[in-house]
N, C-alpha and C positions, 0 to 999 in steps of 0.2 A: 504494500500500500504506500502510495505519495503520501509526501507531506501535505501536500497539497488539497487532495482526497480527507484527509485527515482534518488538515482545517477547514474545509465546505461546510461541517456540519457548527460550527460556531456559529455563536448567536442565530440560532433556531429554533423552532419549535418542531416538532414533528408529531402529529394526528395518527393515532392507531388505534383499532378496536381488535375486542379479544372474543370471534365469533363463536365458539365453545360457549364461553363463559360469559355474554351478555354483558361485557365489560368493553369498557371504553376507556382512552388516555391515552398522555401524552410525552413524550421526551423532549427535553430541552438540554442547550449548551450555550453557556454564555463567555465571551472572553470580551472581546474590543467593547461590549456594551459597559460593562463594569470598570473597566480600564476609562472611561468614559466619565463614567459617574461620579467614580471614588475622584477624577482627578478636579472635580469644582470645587473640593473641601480637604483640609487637611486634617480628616479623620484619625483618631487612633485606632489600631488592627480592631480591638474588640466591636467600637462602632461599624466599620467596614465589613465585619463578618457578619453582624445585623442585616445589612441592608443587602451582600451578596444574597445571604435567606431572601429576604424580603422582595427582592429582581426576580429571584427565581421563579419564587412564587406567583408573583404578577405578570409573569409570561407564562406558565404553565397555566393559572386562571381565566387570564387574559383570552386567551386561543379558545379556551371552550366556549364564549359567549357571544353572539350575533352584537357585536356592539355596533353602535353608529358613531360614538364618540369616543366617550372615556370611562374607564374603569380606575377605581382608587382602591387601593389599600392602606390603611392607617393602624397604627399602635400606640395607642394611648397610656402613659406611666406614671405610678407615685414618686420612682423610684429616678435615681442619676440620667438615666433613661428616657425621656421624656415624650417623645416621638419619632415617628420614622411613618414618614410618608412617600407612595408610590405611585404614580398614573399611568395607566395603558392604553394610548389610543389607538385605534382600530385602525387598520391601513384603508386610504382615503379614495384607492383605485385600484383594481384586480392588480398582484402583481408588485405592490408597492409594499414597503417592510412596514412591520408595526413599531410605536416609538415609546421608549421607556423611559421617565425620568423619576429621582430619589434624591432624599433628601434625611437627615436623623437632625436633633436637639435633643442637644445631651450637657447635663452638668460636668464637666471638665473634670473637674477638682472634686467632684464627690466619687466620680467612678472609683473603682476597686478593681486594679489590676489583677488581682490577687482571687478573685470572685467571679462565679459565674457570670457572663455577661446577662443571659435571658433573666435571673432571680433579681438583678438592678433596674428590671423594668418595673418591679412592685407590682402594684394593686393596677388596676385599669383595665384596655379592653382593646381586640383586634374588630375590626370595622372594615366591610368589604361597602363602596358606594358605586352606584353606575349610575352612569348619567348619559343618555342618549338624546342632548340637544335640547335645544329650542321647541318647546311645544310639550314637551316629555316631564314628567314627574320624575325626579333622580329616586332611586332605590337606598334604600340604606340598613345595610343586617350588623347586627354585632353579639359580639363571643364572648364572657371573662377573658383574662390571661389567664392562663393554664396549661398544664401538660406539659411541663419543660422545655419548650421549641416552640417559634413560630409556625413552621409546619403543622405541629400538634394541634393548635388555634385555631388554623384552617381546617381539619381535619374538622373540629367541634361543632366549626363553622356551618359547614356543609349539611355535618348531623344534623344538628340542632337549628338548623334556618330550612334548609331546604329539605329534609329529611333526603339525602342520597350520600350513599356510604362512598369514602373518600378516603385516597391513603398516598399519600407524600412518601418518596424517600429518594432526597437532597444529599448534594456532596458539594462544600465550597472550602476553597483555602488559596494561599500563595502557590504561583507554579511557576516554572523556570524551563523553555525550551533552550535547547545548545545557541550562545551568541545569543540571546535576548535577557533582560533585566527581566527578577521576578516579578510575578504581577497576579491579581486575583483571578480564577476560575471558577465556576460553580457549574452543573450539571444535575438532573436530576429526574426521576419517574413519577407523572402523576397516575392514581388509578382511580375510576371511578364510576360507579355501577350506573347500569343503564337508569334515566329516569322513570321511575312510574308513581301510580297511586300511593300518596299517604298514607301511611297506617292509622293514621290521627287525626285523618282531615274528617273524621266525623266525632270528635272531641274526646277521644282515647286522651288520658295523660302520658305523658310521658315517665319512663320506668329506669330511666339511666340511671348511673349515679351519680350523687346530687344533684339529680335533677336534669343531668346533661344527656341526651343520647348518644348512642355507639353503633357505630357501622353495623354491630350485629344484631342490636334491637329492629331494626329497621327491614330487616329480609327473612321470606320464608326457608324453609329447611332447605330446600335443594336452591336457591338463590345462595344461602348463607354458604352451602358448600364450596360450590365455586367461588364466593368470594373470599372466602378461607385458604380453596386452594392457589389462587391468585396472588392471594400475600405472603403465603407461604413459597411460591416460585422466586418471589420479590425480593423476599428476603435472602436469598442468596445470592445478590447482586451486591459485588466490590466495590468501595468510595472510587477508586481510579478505573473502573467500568463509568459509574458514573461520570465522571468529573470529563472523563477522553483525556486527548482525541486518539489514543489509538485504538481504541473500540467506537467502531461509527454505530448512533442508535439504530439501523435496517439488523448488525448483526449482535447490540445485546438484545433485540426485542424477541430475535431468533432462539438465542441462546437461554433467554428465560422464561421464553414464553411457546416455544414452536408447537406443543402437542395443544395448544387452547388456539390455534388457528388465526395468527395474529394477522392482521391487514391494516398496511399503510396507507394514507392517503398524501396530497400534497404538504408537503414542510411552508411553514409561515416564519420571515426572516423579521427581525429584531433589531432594532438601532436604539441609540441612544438621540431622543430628540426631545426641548424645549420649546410650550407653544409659549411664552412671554413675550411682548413685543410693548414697543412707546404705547401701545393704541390701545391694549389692555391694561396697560398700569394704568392711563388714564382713565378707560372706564369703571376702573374698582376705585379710583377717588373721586367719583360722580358723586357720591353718594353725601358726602362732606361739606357741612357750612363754611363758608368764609371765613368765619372765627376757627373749625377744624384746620385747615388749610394753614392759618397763619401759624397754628405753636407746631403746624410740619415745619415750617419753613425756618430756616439752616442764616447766620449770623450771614452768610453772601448772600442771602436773598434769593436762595432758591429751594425746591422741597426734593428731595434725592430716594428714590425706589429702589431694591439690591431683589433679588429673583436666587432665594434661598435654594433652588434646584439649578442652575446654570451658572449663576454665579452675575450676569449680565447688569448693569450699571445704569438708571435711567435719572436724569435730571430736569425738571418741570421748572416753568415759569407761572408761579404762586397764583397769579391772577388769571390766567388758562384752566383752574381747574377749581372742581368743586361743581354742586349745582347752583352756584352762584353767580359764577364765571363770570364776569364782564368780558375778557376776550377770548377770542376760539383762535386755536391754533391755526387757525386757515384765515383768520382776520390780520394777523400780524405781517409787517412789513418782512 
C-alpha cells in the first residue's frame, strides 16, 4: 500500500451498514482537520485531547443526519473545564467536504495536570443542537456528564433522547510520520442500530439506571443479540487500527465485521472551516443600545470582535452598529 492510498482516507467519514445485523455506522479519520483547529489556540495537551474527542464525534454524528445547516455539540462544566464547543455544517453542494470548527474554555491555573482530564469537567451536561436554517425550529437534547468519556455522553445521548442504541469506540493522540513534526490524530467506529419504534412512546418509564437508558433496554431478544454481537466484534479492534493510516476503514470494517455482511456507501470528506465574517459580527451586535455599544467601545474609539473558533480579528466603527445606528456601513465615505 502507498503512502499515498494510506493518506486518502484522512479527514473522512465513511457510511457503512451491517446487513446481518440491522446495524448501521460509521468510520472516521481525522489528521489536517485537527492540525487545523488545535492551531487557532495554544491549548494544553489535556484540552487538545478534549476537543480531538469532541471533532470526532461531530463528524461521526454529523454524517448520520440530513442537515441543511449546522449541527453543534457542547459540554457544559462546574469544573476547570468549562466548555468545549463544536459545529458541523452540512456540505453546501453534492461533492463538496463538510466543515468543522472547535473551540474549549478552560480555567488555566485550576487545571490539574496530574488529574483526569474528563473528572475537571465537574457537574454539567453534553448538548447535541441542530439547527436547519431560517424558517426551522433549532432542536436541542441534553445528557448529564457521565460515564467517564465524552463518547460515553453521546452514547446516553442517543439512549436517553432518541431511544436508539449507540456505541462509540474512539482513538486520539500525538503521531509522528518519518520527516514530519508530531501532531494530533484521532480515528474512530460509530455503531448504531437501525431506527424504529419507541418502547416508550406510549409512556412506559424508563428502567435504566438512575434513570438513564442503555443500548440494551431498548431492543428485543434477537435485536439485543446482534447488537451484542456487534460490540463484541468491536471490541477487538486496536487504538492504531483505529487511529491508521495503515489500516484503511474498507479493510478494518472487513476485518471486524465481514460475516455480518458489511456494505459501504460513499465516504463524506471533512475540513476545517469558519463561517465568521465583518457581516455576522455585525449582525449579533444589532441587537445593542447605543448606551451597549459605547462601554464596547475601546479608549481608540472603536469596538473590537475576536471569533473564539478561528481566531479572526474584527474592528467596528461604534456608530455603525447597534439598533440605533445613525450610520450604515454603506452610508460612509
Amino acid at each position: 500500500m502507498s503512502l499515498g492510498s494510506q493518506l486518502a482516507w484522512d479527514d473522512t467519514v465513511l457510511p457503512f451498514q451491517l446487513d446481518r445485523s440491522d446495524i448501521r455506522g460509521r468510520v472516521a479519520r481525522l489528521d489536517g482537520l485537527l492540525q487545523q483547529v488545535l492551531a487557532q489556540h495554544d491549548y494544553p495537551p489535556q484540552i487538545e485531547a478534549l476537543i480531538a474527542e469532541m471533532c470526532l464525534l461531530t463528524a461521526l454524528i454529523g454524517q448520520t443526519i440530513k442537515l441543511r445547516w449546522k449541527l453543534s455539540l457542547q459540554v457544559r462544566g462546574s469544573g476547570s473545564v468549562r466548555l468545549i464547543a463544536t459545529d458541523y455544517y452540512g456540505p453546501t453542494d453534492d461533492g463538496e467536504p463538510a466543515r468543522i470548527r472547535a473551540y474549549a474554555s478552560f480555567d488555566r491555573e485550576a487545571l490539574d495536570p496530574n488529574q483526569d482530564t474528563f473528572t475537571q469537567i465537574g457537574q454539567g451536561y453534553f448538548a447535541i443542537l441542530i439547527d436547519q436554517g431560517k424558517g426551522m425550529t433549532p432542536y436541542q437534547g441534553i445528557t448529564p456528564i457521565a460515564g467517564g468519556s465524552l463518547s460515553k455522553c453521546a452514547e446516553t445521548y442517543f439512549a436517553q433522547s432518541e431511544q436508539i442504541p449507540t456505541r462509540f469506540e474512539l482513538s486520539f493522540g500525538t503521531s509522528q510520520m518519518p520527516g514530519q513534526d508530531a501532531h494530533w490524530r484521532a480515528g474512530g467506529v460509530m455503531l448504531q442500530h437501525m431506527p424504529k419504534a419507541s418502547p416508550f412512546a406510549k409512556g412506559e418509564e424508563a428502567t435504566g439506571e438512575d434513570g438513564l437508558l442503555a443500548a440494551t433496554d431498548l431492543l428485543d431478544e434477537d435485536e439485543g443479540e446482534n447488537w451484542t454481537r456487534a460490540n463484541v466484534l468491536l471490541d477487538t479492534v486496536e487504538q492504531l487500527e483505529l487511529i491508521g493510516p495503515t489500516v484503511q476503514p474498507t479493510e478494518l470494517l472487513l476485518r471486524l465485521f465481514h460475516e455480518e455482511t458489511p456494505r459501504v456507501f460513499d465516504a463524506q470528506t471533512v475540513k476545517f472551516g469558519c463561517t465568521c465574517s465583518e457581516e455576522r459580527v455585525r449582525e449579533s451586535l444589532s441587537i445593542y443600545s447605543a448606551k451597549d455599544i459605547r462601554h464596547m467601545t475601546t479608549e481608540e474609539g472603536i469596538v473590537t470582535a475576536d471569533c473564539q473558533f478561528c481566531g479572526s480579528h474584527y474592528e467596528f466603527d461604534p456608530a455603525t452598529l447597534g439598533f440605533e445606528a445613525t450610520e450604515k456601513p454603506d452610508e460612509q465615505d
